[in-house]
MARDREN-932361 format. One line per 10 residues: number of its first residue (from 1); their letters; for each residue x, y, z of C-alpha. Coordinates in steps of 0.02 Angstrom, whole numbers. Example, Ala and Ser with C-alpha at 12.3 -4.5 7.8 and 13.67 -1.06 7.14 Angstrom:
! residues 2
1 = as = 615/-225/390; 684/-53/357
END
This chain:
! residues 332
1 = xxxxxxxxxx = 7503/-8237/2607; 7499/-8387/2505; 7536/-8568/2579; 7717/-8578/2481; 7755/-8402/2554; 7679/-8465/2742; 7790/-8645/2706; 7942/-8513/2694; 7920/-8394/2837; 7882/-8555/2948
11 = xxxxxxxxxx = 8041/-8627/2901; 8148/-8476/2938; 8093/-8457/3109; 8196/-8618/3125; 8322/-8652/2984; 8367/-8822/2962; 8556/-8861/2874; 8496/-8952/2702; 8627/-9034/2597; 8580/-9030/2407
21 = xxxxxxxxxx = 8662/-9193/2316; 8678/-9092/2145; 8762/-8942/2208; 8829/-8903/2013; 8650/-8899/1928; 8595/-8715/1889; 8434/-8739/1968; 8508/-8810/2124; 8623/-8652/2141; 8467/-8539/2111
31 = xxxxxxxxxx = 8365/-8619/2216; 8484/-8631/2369; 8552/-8455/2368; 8347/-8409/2357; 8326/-8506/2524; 8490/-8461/2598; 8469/-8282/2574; 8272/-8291/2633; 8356/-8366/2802; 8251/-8531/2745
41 = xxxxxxxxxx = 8396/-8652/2764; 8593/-8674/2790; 8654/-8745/2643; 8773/-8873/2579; 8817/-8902/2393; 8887/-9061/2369; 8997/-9109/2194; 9174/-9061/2129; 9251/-8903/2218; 9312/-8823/2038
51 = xxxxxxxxxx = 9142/-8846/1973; 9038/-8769/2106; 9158/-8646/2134; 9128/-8581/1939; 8956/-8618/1960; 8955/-8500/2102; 9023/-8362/2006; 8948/-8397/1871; 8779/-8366/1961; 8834/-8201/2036
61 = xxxxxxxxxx = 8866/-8289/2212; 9021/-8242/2268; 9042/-8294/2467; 8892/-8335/2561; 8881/-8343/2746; 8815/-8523/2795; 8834/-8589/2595; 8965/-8739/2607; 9036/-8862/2464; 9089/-9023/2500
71 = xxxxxxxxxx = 9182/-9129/2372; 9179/-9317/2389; 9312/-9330/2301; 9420/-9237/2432; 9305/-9196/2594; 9389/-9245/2750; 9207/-9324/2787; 9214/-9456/2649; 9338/-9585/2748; 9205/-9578/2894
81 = xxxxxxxxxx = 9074/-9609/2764; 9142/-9760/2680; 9168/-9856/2839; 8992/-9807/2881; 8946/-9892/2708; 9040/-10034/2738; 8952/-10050/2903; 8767/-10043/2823; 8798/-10140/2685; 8929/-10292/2701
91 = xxxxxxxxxx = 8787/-10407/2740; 8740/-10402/2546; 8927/-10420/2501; 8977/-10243/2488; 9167/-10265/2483; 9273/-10125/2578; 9339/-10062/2416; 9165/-10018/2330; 9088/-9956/2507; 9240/-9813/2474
101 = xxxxxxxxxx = 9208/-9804/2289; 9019/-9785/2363; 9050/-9659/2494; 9142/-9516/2329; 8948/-9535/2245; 8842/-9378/2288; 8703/-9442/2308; 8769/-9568/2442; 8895/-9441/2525; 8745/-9312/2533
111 = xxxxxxxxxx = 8607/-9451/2625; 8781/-9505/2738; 8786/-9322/2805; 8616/-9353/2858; 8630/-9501/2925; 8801/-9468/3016; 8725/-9304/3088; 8820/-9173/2996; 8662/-9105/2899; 8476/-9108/2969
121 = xxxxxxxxxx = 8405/-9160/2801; 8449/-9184/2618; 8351/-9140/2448; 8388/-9213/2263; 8331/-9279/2102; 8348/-9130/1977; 8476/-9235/1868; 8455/-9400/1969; 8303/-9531/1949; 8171/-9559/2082
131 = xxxxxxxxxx = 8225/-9741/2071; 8403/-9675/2118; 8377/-9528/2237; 8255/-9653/2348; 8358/-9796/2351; 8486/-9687/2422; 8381/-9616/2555; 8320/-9797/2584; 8487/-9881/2590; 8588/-9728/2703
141 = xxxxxxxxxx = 8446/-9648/2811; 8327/-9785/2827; 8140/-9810/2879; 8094/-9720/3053; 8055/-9881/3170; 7878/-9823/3201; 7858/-9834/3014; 7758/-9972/2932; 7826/-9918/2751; 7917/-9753/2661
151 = xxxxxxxxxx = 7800/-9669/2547; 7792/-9508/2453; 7647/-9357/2440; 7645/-9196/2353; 7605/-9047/2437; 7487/-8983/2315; 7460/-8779/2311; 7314/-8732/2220; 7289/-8565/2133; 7254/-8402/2230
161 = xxxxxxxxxx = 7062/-8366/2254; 7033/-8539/2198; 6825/-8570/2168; 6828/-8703/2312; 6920/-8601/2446; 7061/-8718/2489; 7231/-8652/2466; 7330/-8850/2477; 7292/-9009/2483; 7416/-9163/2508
171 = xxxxxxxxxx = 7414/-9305/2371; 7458/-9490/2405; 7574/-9579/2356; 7594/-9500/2189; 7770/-9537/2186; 7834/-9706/2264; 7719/-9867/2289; 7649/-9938/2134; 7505/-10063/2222; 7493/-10030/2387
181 = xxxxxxxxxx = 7370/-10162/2458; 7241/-10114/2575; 7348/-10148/2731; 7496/-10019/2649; 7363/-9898/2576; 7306/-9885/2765; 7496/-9822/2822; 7498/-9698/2673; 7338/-9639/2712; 7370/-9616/2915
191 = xxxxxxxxxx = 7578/-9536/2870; 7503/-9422/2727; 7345/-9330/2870; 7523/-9322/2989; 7618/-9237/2839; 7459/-9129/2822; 7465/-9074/3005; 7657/-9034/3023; 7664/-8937/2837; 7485/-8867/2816
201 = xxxxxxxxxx = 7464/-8849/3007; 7280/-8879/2983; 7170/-9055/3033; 7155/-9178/2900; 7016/-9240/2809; 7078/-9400/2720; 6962/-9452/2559; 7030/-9642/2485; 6990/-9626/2314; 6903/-9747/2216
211 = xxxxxxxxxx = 6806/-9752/2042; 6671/-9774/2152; 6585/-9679/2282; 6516/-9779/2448; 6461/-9944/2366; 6399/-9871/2193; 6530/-10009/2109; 6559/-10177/2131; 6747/-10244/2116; 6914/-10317/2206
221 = xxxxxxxxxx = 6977/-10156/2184; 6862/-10057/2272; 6864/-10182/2398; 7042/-10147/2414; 7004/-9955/2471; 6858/-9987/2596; 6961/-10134/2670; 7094/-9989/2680; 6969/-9871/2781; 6907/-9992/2900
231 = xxxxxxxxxx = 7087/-10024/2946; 7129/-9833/2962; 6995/-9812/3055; 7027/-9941/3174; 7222/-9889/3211; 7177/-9700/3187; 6979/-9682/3270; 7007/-9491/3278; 7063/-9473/3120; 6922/-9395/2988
241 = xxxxxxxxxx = 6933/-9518/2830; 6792/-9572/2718; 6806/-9715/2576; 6777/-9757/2438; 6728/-9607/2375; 6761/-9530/2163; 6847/-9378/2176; 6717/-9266/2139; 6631/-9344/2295; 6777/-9283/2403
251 = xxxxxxxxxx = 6827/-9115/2319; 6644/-9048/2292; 6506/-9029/2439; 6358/-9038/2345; 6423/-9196/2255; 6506/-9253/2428; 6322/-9230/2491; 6225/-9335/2373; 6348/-9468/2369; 6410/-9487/2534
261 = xxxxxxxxxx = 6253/-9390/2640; 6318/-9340/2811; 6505/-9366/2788; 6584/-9231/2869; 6756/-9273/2760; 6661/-9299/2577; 6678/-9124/2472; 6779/-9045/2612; 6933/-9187/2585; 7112/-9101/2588
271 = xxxxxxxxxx = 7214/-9264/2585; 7183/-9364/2434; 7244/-9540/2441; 7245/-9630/2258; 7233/-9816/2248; 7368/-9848/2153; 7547/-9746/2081; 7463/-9744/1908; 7304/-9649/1968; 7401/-9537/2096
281 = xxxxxxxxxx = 7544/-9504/1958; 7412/-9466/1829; 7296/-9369/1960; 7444/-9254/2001; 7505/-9202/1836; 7316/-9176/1782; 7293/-9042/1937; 7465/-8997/1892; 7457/-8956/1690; 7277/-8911/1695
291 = xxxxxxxxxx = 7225/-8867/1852; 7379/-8748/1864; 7415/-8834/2066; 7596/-8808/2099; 7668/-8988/2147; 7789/-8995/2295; 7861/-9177/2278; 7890/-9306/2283; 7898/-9274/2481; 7956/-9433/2574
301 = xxxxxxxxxx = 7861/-9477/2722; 7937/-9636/2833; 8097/-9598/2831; 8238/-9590/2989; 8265/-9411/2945; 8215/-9296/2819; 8272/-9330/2626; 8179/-9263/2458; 8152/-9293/2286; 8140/-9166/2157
311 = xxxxxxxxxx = 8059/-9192/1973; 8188/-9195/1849; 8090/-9034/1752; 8096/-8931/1917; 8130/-8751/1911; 8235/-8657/2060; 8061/-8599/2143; 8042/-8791/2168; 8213/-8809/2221; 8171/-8659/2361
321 = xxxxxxxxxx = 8005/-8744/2390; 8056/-8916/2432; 8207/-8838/2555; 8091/-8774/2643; 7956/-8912/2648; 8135/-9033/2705; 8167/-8901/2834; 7987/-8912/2916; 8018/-9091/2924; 8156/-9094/3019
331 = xx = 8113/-9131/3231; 8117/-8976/3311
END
């Protein structure tokens, strides 16, 4: 069984009601009926009735037990949701009048069922920008109070009978903070090995990356990183995490063994934590495009309760993928 097929079975033992913000999108609808009718997920499709509705046909649908549409434009919910707005956001001047106007977009309505308790988590971001999907997560759901910051990861499945064994690996933050400083790349580090734990179900071995391994470089940047480790390790002393190490020194044991001898995390690392967004954007789509990984993400970590981004090129696997990686992160 592969870890995408292991994500899914996990999730149905349990499914979670996930509200997709761009009900209309083909990909959504494929995607959601997958998961639906794999028992992954309850599903809501969120976006105008008439729309969906054809969409639904269109697709072959016809009724689905536990598939719902919700229209801001007419949901009885919407009302509840602007006042909710209103609530949240009058402190930066958010008149009554746009917090309704606010509460009819889907992206807002879908994070507001979240928030408000009618769904467990939400998922979107095939049409929508990152910018846009998070700041609605951000603004509606809001960071968990034991957070220090919301980041991102990608749940990273490698190809079957891959040379180094490993079936996944998480990646961090690909997706969300541009410069972390050592202090934030610390929280990323310590949420990412916890993402690893509830999705993978297996211990983490955290690796902060670096263009150098153990001292072989000299620079404020690298500094950065091994400042960054001596902080995880002090707030996390169970943890397994080794730093600064290249990637090859983290991926590969006999490289992990000449440059870092007697780590028990270097060349055996299965969260990767990049120093920056453009390393961990770049290091993703490398694994990705050439490595032929499948990429689950962006996956938010931080938040109040679970919500998703997609990439705007996803395909409905992803769509089924990341349902089921939102449903896992839902408290049992």
């Amino acid at each position: 069984m592969s870890v995408l097929q292991a994500l899914r079975q996990r999730a149905s033992a349990r499914p979670a009601h996930i509200v997709m913000s761009e009900g209309a999108d083909p990909r959504i609808i494929a995607g959601s009926l997958a998961a639906l009718d794999a028992g992954i997920a309850r599903i809501t499709l969120v976006g105008p009735d008439a729309e969906l509705r054809r969409a639904l046909a269109d697709a072959g649908a016809g009724d689905r037990e536990k598939l719902r549409i919700e229209d801001p434009q007419t949901s009885s919910l919407t009302a509840e949701f602007a006042q909710t707005y209103y609530a949240l956001r009058q402190h930066k001047g958010i008149s009554e009048d746009i917090a309704k106007t606010q509460a009819r977009d889907p992206l807002v309505f879908a994070a507001m069922m979240v928030r408000n308790g009618h769904a467990d988590g939400t998922v979107g971001g095939a049409v929508a920008t990152t910018s846009d999907t998070v700041r609605a997560a951000l603004q509606i759901i809001g960071k968990a109070k034991s957070a220090p910051l919301v980041s991102s990861f990608f749940l990273m499945a490698l190809p079957q009978n891959h040379p180094s064994g490993r079936d996944a690996m998480v990646f961090g933050d690909c997706g969300l903070v541009i410069e972390p400083d050592a202090t934030q790349l610390a929280a990323i580090a310590a949420a990412s090995a916890a993402s690893c734990r509830q999705l993978l179900e297996v211990e983490p071995k955290v690796a902060l990356l670096s263009f150098s391994s153990k001292g072989s470089a000299h620079h404020a940047a690298v500094t950065k990183v091994s400042d960054a480790l001596a902080l995880l390790q002090r707030d996390h002393p169970d943890l397994a995490a080794e730093g600064e190490l290249q990637f090859d020194a983290a991926f590969v044991p006999e490289v992990g063994a000449a440059k870092a001898p007697g780590s028990p995390v270097a060349g055996h690392a299965n969260v990767m934590i990049f120093p920056n967004l453009d390393a961990g954007n770049i290091g993703y789509k490398i694994a990705q495009r050439i490595g032929g990984c499948q990429a689950i993400g962006p996956v938010l970590q931080g938040l109040a309760k679970p919500a998703n981004d997609l990439s705007r090129g996803c395909v409905a696997q992803d769509v089924t993928n990341m349902i089921a990686v939102t449903a896992l992160q839902v408290a049992p």
